[in-house]
DSSP file (Angstrom, degrees, kcal/mol; ACC not computed):
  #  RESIDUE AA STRUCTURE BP1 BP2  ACC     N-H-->O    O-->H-N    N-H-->O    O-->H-N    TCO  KAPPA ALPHA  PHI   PSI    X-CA   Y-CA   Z-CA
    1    1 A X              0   0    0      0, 0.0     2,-0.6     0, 0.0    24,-0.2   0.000 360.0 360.0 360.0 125.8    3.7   20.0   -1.8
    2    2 A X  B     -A   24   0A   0     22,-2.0    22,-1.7   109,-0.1     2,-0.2  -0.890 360.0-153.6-144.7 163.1    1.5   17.4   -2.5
    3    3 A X        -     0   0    0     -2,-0.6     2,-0.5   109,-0.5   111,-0.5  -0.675   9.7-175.8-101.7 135.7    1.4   13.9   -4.7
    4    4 A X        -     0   0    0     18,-0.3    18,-1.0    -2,-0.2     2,-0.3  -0.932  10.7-167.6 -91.7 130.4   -1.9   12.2   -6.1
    5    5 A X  E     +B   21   0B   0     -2,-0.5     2,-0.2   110,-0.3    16,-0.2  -0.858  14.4 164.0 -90.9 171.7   -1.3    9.0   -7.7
    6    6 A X  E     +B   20   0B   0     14,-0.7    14,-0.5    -2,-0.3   110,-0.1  -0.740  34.0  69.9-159.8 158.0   -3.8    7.6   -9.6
    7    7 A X        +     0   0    0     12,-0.2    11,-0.4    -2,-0.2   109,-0.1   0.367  59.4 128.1  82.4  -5.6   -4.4    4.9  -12.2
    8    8 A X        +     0   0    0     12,-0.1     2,-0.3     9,-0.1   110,-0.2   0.177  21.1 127.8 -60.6-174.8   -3.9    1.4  -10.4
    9    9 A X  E     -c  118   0C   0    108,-1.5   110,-3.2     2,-0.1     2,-0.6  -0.968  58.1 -50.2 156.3-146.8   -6.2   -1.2  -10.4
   10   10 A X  E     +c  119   0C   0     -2,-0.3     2,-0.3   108,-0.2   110,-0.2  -0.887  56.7 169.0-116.3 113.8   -6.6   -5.1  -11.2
   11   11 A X        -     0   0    0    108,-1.6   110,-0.4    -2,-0.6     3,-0.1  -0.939  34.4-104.1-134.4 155.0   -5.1   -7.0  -14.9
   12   12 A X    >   -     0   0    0     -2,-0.3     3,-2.3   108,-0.3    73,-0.2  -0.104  49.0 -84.6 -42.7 144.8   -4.5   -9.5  -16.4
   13   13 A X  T 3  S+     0   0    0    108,-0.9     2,-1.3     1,-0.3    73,-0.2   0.034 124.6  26.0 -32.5 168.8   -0.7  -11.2  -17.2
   14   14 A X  T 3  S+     0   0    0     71,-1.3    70,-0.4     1,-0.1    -1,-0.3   0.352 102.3 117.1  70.7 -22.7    0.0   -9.2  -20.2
   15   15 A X    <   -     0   0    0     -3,-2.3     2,-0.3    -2,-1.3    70,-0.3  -0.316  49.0-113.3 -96.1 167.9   -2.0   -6.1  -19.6
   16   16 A X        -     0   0    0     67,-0.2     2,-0.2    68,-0.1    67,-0.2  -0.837  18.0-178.4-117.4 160.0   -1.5   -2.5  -19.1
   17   17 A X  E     -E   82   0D   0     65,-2.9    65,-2.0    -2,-0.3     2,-0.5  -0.944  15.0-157.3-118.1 152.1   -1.7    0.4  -17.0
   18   18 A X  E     -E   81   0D   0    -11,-0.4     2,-0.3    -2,-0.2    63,-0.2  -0.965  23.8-162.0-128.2 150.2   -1.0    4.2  -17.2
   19   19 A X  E     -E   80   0D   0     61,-2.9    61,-2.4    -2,-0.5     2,-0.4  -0.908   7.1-157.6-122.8 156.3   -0.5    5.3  -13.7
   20   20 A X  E     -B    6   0B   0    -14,-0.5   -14,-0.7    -2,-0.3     2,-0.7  -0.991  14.2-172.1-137.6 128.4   -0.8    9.2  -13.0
   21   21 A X  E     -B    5   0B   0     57,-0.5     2,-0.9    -2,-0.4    57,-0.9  -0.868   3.9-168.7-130.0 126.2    0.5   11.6  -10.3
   22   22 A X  B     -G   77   0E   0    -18,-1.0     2,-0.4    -2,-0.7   -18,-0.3  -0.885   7.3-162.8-120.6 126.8   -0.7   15.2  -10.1
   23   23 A X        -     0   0    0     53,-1.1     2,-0.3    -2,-0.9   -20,-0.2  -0.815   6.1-173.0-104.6 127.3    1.3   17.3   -7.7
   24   24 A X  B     +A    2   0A   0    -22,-1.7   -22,-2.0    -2,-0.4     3,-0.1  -0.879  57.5  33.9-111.4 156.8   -0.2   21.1   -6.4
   25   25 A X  S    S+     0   0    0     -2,-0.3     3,-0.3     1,-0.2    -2,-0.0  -0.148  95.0  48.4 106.3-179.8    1.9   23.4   -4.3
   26   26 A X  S    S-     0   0    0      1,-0.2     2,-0.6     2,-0.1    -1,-0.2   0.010 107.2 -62.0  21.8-119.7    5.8   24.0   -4.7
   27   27 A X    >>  -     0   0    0      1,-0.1     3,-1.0    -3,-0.1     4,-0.6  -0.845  52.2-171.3-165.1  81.6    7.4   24.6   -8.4
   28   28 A X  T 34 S+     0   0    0     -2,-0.6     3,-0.5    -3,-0.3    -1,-0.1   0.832  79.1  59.4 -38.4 -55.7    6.5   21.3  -10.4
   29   29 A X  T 34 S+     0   0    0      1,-0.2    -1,-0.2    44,-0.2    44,-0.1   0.416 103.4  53.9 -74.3   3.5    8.6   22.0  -13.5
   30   30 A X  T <4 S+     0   0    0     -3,-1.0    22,-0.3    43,-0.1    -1,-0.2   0.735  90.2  94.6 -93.5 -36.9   11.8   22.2  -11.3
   31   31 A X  S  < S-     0   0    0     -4,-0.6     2,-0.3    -3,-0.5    68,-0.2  -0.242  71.2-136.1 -71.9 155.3   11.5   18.4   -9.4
   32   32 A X  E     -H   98   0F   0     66,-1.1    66,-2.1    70,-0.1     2,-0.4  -0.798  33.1-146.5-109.0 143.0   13.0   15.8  -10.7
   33   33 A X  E     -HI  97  50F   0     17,-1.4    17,-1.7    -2,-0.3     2,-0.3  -0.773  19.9-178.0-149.6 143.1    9.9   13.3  -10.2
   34   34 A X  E     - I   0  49F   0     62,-2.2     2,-0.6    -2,-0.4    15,-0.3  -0.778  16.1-150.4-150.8 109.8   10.5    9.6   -9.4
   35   35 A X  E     + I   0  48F   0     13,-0.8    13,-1.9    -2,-0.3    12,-1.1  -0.808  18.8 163.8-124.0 154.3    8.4    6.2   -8.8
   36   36 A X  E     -JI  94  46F   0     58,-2.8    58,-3.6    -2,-0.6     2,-0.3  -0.605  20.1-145.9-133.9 172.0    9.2    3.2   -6.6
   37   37 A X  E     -JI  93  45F   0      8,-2.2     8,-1.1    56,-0.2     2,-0.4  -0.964   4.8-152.8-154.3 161.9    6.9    0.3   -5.3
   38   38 A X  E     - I   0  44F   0     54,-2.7     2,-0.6    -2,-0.3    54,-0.2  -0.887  13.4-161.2-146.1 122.7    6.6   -1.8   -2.2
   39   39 A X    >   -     0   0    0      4,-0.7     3,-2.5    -2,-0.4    52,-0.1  -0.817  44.6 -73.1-130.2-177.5    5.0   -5.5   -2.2
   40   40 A X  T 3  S+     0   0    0     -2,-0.6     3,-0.1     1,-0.2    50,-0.0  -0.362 120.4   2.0 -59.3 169.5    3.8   -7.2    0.4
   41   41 A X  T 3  S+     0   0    0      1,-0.1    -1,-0.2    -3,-0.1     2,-0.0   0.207 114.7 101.1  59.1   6.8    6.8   -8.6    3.0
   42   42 A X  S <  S-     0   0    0     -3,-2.5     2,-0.4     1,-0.1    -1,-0.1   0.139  76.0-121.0 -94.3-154.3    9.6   -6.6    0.3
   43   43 A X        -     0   0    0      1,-0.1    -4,-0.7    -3,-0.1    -1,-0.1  -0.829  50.6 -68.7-132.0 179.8   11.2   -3.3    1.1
   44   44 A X  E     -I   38   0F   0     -2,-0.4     2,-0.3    -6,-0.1    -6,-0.2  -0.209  49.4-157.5 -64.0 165.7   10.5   -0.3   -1.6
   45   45 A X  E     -I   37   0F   0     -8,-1.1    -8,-2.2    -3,-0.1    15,-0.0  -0.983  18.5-111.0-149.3 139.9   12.0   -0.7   -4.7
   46   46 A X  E     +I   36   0F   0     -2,-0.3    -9,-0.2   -10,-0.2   -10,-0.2  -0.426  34.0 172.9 -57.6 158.8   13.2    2.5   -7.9
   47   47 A X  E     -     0   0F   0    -12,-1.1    13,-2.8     1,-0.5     2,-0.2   0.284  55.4 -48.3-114.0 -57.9   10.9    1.7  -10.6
   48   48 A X  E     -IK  35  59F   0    -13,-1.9   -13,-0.8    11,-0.2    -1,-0.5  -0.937  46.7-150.5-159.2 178.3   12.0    5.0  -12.7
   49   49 A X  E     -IK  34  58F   0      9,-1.3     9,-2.2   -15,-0.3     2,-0.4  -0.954   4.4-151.9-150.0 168.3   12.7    8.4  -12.7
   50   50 A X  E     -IK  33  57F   0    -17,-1.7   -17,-1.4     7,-0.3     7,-0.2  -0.999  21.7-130.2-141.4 119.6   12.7   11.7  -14.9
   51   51 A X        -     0   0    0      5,-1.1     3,-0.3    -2,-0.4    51,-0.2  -0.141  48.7 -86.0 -93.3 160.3   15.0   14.9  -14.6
   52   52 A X  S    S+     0   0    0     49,-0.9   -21,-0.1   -22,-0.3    50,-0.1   0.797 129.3  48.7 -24.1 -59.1   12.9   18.6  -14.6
   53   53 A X  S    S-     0   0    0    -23,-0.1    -1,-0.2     1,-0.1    20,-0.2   0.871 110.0-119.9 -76.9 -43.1   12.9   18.8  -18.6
   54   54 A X  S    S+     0   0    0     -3,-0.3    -2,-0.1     2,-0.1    -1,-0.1   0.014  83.4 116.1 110.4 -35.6   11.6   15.2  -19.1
   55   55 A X        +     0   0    0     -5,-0.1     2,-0.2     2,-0.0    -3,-0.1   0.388  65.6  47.3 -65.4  -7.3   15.2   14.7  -21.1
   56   56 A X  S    S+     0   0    0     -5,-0.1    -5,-1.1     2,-0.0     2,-0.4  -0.822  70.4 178.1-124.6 175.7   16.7   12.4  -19.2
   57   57 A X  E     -K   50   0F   0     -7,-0.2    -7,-0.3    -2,-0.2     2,-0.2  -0.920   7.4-168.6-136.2 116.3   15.2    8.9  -17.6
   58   58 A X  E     -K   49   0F   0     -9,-2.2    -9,-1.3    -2,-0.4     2,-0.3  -0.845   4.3-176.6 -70.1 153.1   16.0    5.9  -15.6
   59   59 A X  E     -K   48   0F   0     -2,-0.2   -11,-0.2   -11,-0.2     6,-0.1  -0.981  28.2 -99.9-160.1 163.0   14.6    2.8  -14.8
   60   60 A X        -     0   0    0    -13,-2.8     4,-0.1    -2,-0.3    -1,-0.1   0.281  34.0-116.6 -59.6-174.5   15.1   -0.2  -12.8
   61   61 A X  S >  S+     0   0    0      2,-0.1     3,-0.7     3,-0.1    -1,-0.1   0.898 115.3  57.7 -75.4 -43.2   16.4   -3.2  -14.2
   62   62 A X  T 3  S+     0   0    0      1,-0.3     4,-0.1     3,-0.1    -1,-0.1   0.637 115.1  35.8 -35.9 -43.4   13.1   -5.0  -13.3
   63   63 A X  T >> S+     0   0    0    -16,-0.2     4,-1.3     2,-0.1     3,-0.9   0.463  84.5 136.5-104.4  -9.5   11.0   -2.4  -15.4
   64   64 A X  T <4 S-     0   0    0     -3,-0.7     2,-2.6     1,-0.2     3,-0.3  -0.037  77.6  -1.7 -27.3 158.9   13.6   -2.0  -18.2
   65   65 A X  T 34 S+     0   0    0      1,-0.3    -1,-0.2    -6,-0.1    -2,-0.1  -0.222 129.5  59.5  99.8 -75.1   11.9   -2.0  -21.7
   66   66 A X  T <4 S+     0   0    0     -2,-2.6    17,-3.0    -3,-0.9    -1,-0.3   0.380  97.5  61.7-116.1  -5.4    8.4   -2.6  -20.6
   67   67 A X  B  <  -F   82   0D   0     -4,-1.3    15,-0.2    -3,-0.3    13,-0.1  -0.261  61.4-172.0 -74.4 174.2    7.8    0.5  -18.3
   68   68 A X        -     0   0    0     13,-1.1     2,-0.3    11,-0.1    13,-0.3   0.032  12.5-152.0 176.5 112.5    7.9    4.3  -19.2
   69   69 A X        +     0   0    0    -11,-0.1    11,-0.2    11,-0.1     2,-0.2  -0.453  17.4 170.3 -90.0 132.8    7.8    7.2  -17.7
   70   70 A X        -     0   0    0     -2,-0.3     9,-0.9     9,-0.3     2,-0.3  -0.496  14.4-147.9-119.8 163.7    6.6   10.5  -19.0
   71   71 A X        -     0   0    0      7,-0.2     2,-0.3    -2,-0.2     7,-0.1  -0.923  12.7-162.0-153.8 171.7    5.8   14.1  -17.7
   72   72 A X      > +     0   0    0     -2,-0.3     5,-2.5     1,-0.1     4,-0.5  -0.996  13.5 176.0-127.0 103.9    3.4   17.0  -18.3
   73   73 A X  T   5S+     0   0    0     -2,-0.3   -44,-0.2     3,-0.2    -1,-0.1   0.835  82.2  58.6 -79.7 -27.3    5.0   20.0  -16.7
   74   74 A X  T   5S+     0   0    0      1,-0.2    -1,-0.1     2,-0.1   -45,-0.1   0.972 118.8  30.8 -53.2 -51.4    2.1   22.3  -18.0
   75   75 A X  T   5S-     0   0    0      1,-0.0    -1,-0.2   -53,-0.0    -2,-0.2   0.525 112.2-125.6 -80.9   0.4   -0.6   19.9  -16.0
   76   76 A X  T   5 +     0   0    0     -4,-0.5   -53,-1.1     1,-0.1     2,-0.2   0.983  64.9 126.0  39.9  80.6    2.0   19.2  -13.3
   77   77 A X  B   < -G   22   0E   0     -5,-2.5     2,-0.5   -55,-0.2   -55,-0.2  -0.776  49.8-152.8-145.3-161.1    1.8   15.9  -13.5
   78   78 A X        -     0   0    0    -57,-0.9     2,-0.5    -2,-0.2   -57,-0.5  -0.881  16.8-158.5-150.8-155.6    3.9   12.7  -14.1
   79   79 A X        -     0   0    0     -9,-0.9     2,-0.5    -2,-0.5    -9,-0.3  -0.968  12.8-153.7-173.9 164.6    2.7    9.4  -15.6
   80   80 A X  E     -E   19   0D   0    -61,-2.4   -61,-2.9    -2,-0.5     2,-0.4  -0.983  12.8-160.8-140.4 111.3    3.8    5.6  -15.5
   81   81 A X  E     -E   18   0D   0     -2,-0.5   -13,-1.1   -13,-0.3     2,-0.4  -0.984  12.9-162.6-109.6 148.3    2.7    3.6  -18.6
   82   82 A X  E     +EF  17  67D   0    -65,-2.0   -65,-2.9    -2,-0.4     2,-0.3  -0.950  14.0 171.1-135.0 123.0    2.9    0.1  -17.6
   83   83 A X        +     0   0    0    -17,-3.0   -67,-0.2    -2,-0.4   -68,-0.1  -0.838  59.1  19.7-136.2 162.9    3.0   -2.8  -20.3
   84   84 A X  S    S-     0   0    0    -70,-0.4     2,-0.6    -2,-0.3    -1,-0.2   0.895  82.6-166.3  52.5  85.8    3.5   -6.7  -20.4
   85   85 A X        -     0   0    0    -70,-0.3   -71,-1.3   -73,-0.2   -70,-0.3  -0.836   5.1-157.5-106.0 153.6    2.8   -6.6  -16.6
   86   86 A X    >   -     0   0    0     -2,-0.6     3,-0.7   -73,-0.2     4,-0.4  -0.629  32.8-110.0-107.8 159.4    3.7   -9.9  -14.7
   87   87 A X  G >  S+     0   0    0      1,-0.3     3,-1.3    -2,-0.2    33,-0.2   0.848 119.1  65.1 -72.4 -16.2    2.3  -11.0  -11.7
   88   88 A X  G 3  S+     0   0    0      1,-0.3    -1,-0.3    31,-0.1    -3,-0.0   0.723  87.8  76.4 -84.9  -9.2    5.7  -10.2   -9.9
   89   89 A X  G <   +     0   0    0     -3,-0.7    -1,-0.3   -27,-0.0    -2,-0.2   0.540  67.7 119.9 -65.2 -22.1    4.8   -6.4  -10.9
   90   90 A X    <   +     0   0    0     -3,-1.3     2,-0.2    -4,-0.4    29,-0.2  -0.341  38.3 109.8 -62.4 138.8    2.2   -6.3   -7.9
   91   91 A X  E    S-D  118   0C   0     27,-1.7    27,-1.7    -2,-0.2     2,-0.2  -0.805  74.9 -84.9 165.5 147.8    3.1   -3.5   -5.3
   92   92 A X  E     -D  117   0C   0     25,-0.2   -54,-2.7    -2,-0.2     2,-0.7  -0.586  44.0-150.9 -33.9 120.6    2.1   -0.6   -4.2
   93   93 A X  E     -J   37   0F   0     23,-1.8     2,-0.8   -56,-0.3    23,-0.3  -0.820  13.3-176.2-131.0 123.8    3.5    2.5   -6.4
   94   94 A X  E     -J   36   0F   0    -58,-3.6   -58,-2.8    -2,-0.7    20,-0.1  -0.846  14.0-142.6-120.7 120.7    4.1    5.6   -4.9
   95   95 A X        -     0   0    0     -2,-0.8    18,-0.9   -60,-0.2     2,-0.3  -0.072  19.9-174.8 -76.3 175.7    5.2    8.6   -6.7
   96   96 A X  E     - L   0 112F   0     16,-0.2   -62,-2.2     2,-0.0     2,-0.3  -0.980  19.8-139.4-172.0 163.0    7.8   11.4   -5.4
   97   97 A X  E     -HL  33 111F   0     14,-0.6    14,-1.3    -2,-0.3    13,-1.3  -0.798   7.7-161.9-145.6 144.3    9.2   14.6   -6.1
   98   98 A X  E >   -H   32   0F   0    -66,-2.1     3,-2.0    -2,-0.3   -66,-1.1  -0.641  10.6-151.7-154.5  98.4   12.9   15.5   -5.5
   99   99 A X  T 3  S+     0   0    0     -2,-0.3    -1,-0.1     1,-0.3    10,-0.1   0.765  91.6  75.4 -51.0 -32.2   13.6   19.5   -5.5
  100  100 A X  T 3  S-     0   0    0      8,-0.3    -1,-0.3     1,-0.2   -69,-0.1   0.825 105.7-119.1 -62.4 -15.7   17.0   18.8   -6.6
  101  101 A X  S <  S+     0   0    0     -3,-2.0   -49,-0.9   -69,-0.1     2,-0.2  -0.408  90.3  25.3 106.5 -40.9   15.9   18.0  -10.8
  102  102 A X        +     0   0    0    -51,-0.2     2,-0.2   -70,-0.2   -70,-0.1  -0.850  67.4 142.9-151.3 146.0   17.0   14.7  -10.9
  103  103 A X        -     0   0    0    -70,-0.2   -53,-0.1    -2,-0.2    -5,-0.1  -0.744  20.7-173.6 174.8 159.6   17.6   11.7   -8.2
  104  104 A X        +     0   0    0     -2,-0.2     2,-0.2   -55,-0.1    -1,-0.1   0.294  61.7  95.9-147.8  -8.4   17.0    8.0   -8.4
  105  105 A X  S >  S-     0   0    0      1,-0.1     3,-2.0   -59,-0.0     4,-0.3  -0.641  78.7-127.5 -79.6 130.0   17.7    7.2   -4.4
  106  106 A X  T 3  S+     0   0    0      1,-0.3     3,-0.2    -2,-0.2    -1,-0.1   0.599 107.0  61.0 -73.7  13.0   14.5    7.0   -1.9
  107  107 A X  T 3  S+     0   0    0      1,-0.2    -1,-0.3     3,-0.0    -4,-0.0   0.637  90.2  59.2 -94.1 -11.6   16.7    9.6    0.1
  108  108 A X  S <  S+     0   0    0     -3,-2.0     2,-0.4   -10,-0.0    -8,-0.3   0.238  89.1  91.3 -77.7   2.9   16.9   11.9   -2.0
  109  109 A X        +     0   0    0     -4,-0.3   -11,-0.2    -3,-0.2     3,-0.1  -0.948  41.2 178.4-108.2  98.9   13.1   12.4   -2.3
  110  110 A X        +     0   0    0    -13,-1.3     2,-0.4    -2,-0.4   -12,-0.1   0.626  64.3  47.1-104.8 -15.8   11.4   14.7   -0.3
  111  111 A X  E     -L   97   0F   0    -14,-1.3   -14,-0.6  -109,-0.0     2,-0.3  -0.908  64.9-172.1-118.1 103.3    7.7   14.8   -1.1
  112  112 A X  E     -L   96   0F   0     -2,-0.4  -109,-0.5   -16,-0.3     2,-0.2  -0.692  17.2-141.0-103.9 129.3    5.8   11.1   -1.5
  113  113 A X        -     0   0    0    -18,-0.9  -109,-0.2    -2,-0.3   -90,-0.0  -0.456  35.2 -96.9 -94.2-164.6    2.4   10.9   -2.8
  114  114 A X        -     0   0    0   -111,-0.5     2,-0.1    -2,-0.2   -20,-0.1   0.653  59.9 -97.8 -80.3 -36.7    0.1    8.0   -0.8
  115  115 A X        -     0   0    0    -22,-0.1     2,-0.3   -23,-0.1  -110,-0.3  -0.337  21.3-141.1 123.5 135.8    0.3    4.8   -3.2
  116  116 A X        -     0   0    0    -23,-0.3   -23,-1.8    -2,-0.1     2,-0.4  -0.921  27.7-124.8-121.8 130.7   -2.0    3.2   -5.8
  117  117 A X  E     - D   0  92C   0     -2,-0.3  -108,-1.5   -25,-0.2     2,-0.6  -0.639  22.7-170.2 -51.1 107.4   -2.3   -0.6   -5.8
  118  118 A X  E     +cD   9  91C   0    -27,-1.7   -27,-1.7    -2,-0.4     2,-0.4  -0.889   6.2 177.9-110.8 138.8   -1.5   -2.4   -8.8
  119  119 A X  E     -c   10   0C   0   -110,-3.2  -108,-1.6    -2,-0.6     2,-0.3  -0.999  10.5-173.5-139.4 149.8   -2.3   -6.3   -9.2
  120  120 A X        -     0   0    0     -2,-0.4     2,-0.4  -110,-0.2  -108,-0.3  -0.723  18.5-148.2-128.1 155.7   -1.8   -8.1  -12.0
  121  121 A X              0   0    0   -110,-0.4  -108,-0.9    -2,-0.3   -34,-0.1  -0.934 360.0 360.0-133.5 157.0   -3.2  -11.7  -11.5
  122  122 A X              0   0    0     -2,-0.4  -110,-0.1  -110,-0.1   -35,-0.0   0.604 360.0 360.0-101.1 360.0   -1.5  -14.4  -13.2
């Protein structure tokens, strides 16, 4: 199995982003699909996650609100829109896949794509 992300880049206070991860190999519409983020000198942190169906969600406290996470099981994919971004929103964001349907712990997660860099500049 493996995770793209996609979509990062450099914004403004206030701005958005849609982040994307397209996963090939293992049985897409069965993982429970999940993304966390790392800044410098922090440890990882949940940002959200999304059960098989799409029908249930979580999200961090951090991202409540102003985050939202989506998937396309036909394109096997998952998505992050990200709006009213803050400068404390810079990290690395790394998607993941978690065979069980659902999971919101980075231990439960077995497949990790590589990371996009988002910076928001204040």
């Amino acid at each position: 199995v493996q995770l793209q992300a996609s979509g990062g880049g450099l914004v403004p206070t206030g701005g958005s982003l849609r982040l994307d991860c397209a996963v090939s190999g293992g049985t897409f519409s069965s993982y429970g699909m999940g993304w966390f983020r790392q800044a410098p000198g922090r440890e990882r942190e949940f940002v959200a996650a999304i059960n098989w169906s799409g029908g249930r969600k979580y999200y961090g406290d951090s991202v409540e609100g102003r985050f939202t996470i989506s998937r396309d099981n036909a394109k096997k994919t998952v998505y992050l829109q990200l709006n009213s971004l803050n400068p404390e929103d810079t990290a690395v964001y790394y998607c993941a896949a978690d065979r069980s349907g659902f999971a919101t712990t980075q231990r439960s997660f077995e497949y990790w794509g590589q990371g996009t860099q988002v910076t928001v500049s204040s």
